[in-house]
C-alpha positions in Angstrom: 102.5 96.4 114.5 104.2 96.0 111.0 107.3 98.6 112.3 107.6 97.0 115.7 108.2 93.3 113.7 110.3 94.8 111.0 112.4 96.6 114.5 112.7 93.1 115.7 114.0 91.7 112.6 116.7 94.8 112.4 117.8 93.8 115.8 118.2 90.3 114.8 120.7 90.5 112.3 123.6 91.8 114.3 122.8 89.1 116.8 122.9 87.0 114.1 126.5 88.1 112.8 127.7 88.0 116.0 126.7 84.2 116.6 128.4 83.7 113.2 131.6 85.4 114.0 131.9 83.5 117.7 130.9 80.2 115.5 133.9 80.9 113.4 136.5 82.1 115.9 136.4 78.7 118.1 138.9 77.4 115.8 141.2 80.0 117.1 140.0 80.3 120.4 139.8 76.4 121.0 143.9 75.1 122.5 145.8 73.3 120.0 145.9 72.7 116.4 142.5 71.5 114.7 144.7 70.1 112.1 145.7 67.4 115.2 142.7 65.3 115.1 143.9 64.5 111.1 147.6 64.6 111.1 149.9 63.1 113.3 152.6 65.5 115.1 155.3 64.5 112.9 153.6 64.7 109.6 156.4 66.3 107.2 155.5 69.9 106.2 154.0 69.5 103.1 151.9 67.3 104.6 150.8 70.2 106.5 150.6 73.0 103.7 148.2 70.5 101.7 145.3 69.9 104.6 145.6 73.8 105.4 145.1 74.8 101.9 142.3 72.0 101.8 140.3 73.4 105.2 141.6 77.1 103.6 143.8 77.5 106.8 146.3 79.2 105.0 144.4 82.5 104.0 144.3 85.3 106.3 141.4 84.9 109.1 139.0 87.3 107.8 138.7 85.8 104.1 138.6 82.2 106.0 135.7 84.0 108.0 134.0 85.7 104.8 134.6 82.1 102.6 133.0 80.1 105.7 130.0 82.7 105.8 129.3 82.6 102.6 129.0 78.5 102.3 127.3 78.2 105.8 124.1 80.6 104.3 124.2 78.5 101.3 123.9 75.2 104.0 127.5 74.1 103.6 128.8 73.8 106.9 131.8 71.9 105.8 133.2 68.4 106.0 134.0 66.7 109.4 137.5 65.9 110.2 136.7 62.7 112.1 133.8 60.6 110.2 134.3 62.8 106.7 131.0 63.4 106.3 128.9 66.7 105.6 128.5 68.6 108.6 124.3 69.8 107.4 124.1 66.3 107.3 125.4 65.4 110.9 123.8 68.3 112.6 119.8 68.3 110.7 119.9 64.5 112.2 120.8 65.5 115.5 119.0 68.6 115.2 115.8 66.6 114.9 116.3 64.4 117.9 117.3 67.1 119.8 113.9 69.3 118.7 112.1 65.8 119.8 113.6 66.0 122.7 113.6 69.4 123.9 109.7 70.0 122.4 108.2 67.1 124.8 110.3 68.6 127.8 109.1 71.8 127.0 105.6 71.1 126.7 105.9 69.2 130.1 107.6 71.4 131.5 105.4 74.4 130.6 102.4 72.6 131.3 103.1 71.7 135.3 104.4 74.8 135.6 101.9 77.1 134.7 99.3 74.5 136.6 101.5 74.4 139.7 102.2 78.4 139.7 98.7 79.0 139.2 97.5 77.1 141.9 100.1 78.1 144.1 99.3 82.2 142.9 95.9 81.8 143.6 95.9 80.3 146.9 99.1 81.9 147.5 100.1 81.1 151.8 98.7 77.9 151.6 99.8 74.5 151.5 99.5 74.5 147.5 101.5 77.3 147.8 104.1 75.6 150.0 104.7 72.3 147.9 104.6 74.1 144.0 107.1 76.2 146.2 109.5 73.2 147.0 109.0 71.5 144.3 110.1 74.5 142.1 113.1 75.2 144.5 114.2 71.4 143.9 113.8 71.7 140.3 116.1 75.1 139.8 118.4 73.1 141.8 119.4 70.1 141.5 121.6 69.5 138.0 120.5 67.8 135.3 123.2 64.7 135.3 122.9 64.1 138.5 119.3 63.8 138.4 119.1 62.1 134.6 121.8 59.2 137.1 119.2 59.2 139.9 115.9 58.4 137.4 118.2 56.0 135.8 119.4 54.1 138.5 115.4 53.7 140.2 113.5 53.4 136.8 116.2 51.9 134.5 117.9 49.4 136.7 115.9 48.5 139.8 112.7 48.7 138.3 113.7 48.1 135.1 110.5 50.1 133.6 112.5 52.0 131.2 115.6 52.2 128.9 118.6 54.0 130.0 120.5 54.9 126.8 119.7 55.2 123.3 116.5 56.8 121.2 115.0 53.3 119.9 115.8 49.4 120.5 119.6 48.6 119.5 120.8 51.8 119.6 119.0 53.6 116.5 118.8 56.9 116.2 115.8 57.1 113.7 112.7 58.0 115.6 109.4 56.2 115.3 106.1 56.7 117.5 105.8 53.6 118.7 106.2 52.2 122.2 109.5 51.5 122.6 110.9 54.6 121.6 108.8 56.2 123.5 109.7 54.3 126.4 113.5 55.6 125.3 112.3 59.2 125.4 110.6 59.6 129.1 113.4 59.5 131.1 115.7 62.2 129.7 112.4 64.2 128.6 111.4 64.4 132.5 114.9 65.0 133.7 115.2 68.1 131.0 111.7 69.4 131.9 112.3 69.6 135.7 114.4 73.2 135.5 111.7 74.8 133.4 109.6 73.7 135.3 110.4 75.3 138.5 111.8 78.3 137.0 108.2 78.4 135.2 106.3 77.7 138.8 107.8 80.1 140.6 107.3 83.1 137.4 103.4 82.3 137.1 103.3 82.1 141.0 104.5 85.6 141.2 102.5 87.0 138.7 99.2 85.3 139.8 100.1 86.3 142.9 100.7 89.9 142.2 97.5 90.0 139.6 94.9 89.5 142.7 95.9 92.7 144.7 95.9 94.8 141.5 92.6 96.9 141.3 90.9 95.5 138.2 90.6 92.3 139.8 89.4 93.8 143.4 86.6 95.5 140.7 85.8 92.4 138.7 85.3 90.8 142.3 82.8 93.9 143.3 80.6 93.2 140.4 79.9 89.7 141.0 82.7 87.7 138.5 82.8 84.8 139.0 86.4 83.2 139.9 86.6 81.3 136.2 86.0 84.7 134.7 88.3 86.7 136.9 91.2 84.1 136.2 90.4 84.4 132.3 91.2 88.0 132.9 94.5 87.2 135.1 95.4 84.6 132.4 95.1 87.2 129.3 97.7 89.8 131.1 100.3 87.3 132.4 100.0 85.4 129.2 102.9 87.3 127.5 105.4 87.7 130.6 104.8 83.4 130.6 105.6 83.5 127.0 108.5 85.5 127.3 109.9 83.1 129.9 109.0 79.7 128.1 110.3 80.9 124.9 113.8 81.3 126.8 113.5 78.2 128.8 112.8 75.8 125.2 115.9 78.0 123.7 118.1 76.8 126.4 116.6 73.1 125.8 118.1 73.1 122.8 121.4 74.1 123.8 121.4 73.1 127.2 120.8 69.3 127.1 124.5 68.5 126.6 124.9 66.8 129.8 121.1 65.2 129.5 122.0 63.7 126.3 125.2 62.2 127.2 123.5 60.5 130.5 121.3 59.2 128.1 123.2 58.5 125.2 120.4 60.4 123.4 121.9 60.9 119.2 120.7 64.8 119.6 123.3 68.0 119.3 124.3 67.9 122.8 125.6 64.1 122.4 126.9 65.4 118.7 128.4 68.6 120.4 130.1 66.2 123.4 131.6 64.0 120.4 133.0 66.4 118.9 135.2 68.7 121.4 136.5 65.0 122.2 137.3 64.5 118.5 138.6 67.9 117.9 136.4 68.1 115.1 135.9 72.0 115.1 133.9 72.0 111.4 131.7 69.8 113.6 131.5 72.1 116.4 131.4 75.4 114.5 128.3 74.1 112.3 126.7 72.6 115.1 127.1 75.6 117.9 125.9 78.2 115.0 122.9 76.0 114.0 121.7 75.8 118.1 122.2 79.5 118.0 120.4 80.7 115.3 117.9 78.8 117.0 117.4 80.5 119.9 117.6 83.8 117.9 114.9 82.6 115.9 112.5 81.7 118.6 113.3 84.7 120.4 112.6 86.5 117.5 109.1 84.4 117.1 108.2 84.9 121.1 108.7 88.9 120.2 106.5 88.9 117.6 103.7 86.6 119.3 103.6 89.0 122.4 102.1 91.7 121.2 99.2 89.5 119.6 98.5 88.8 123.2 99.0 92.2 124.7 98.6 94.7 121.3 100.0 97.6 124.6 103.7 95.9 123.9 103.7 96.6 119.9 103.6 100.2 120.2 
């Protein structure tokens, strides 16, 4: 066990680097001149030569990347060009919304799908079976803003049950459990749940599904299990397989809820991320695309290691 976690971590650091040198490169890769968003286009030339030296433009690209590296794992993620603020600072708040966020869509998300794909597995043909079927099929595909515009429009303005924009009353972005800001987070939590959902339906359907023909099963039916007992067993070896696939479908939460939070106006790093390829504010988007990503490495990393606690086969 200890050599298969200390493999995983091995194969996490180049991923890691990797994220870090993409992270870096947008500034290149990105049209234009960052310098743009700061200086207008007929700024005289020293003008120029100070905010380069200033955002260490003028060094060649791989001591800017090796300067950059070494502040970002020390938490400095640099100052952004359009409010002049830390970018650590911008990024943890929106971070934490965006964790809010993408943790109560998972857990709904997670939590239909493995009842729906359960009870379509084990009654796989019927009329379960048919609607978990549809309703995963609408839930893979139909796109987020569309549907985030759709909940709006029903609940939000001709109902009027719930808040369209915003996390909290007047705009705030602090969080508080209380009623009305949970009121703010249902809409965009149910719009971001209903693509892991399906995708999650349709993976547990498929293994149920498959689990009731394999042998073991026909045998635990032979002795006289009883159908809670046999689906403990069906539950225990599908377990990491679902794991594997909800650990992947939070990850892309986090980065995916771009469009989500903008519908919404939600203050999370999709909203943060929108603000700032319109700003041109590449610290901003360097520090707040690398943060996202070494998220999802590090919950990949954390559904490796939890898989072979569930099945101790996958550890050797």
């Amino acid at each position: 066990m200890f050599s298969y976690i200390l493999k995983r971590l091995l194969y996490a650091i180049p991923i890691a680097l990797s994220v870090t040198i993409l992270s870096f490169m947008l500034v290149y890769l990105a049209p234009g001149d960052p310098l743009n968003a700061i200086a207008p286009a007929d700024a005289p030339a020293d003008v120029i030569a100070a905010l380069k030296s200033a955002y260490g433009l003028d060094k060649p690209v791989p001591v800017q990347y090796g300067m950059w590296l070494a502040r970002a794992v020390q938490g400095d993620l640099g100052t952004s060009i359009a409010s002049g603020r830390q970018v650590v600072t911008e990024v943890m708040s929106a971070v934490s919304n965006t964790l809010l966020l993408a943790g109560i869509a998972g857990f709904i998300g997670v939590l239909f799908g493995c009842v729906l794909g359960a009870l379509a597995g084990y009654w796989h043909g019927g009329w379960i079976d048919r609607i978990a079927t549809f309703l995963s099929v609408i839930g893979v595909s139909v796109p987020h803003y569309w549907l985030g515009l759709v909940l709006t429009i029903i609940f939000s303005i001709w109902l009027g049950w719930f808040p369209a924009m915003g996390a909290g009353p007047g705009g705030s972005s602090e969080w508080l459990w209380d009623y009305e800001h949970i009121r703010h987070l249902i809409l965009p939590a149910v719009t971001l749940a209903v693509i892991p959902m399906g995708i999650i339906t349709r993976t547990v359907r498929a293994l149920v599904a498959d689990m009731l023909e394999q042998e073991f099963v026909i045998a635990l039916r032979a002795r006289g299990l009883s159908n809670r007992a046999i689906f403990r067993h069906i539950a225990k070896n599908t377990a990491p397989t679902v794991l594997a696939v909800a650990g992947l479908q939070i990850g892309y939460l986090m980065g995916g809820s771009i469009l989500v939070e903008t519908v919404f106006a939600w203050p999370g790093t999709g909203f943060l991320l929108n603000t700032a390829i319109f700003q041109r504010d590449m610290p901003l988007l360097q520090g707040t695309i690398l943060v996202l990503c070494m998220f999802f490495v590090g919950l990949n990393l954390i559904v490796d290691i939890l898989q072979p606690l569930l099945d101790p086969r996958m550890g050797r």
